[in-house]
N, C-alpha and C positions, 0 to 999 in steps of 0.2 A: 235582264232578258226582255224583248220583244214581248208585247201583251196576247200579238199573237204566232207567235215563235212557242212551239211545244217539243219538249225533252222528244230525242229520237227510241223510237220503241225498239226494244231488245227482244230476243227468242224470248224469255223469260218473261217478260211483260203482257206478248201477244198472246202466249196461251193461258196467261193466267185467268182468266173467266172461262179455261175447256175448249172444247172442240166440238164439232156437228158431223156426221155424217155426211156424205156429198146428197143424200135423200135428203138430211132435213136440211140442209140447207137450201134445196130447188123450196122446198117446202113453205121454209121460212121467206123465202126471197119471192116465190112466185115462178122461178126463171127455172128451166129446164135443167136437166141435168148435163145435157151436153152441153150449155152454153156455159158453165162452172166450171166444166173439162177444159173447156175454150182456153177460159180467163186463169186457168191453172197451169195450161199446158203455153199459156204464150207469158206469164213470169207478170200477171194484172194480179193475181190472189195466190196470196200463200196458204199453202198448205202441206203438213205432215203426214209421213208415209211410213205405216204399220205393218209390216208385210205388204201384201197388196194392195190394202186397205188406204186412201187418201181420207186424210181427217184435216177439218180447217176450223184453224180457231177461228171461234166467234168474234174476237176484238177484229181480227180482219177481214172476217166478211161484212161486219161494221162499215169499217174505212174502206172497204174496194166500194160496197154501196152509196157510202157519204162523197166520195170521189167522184160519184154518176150524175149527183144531184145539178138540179137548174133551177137555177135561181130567179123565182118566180117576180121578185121586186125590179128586177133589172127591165127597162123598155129591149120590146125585142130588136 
């Protein structure tokens, strides 16, 4: 395998380190709660649905934020 080629994440996988509230995750992120709606409702962050309740695992609010990142070594 590729050194940097990584195993495809499963349901199972992503929520294995839990889930955040859509509050703690503005929380955790800094970023509003609308803009989490945003990025849920246009299919950029997965998230599970509890009754009416949206829960997103943590592992991919991880990877939608590591996804944002800019890479500060690169000339611009």
């Amino acid at each position: 395998m590729d050194a940097l080629a990584q195993p495809a994440e499963t349901p199972e996988s992503l929520v294995a380190d839990g889930a955040v509230t859509v509050r703690q995750a503005a929380a955790f992120t800094g970023l509003g709660k609308t803009a989490l709606y945003d990025a849920m409702d246009a299919g950029r962050l997965a998230y599970l649905k509890v009754g009416k309740r949206r829960l997103i695992p943590r592992r991919a609010l991880v990877k939608w934020l590591a996804a944002g990142l800019v890479d500060a070594t690169r000339p611009a």
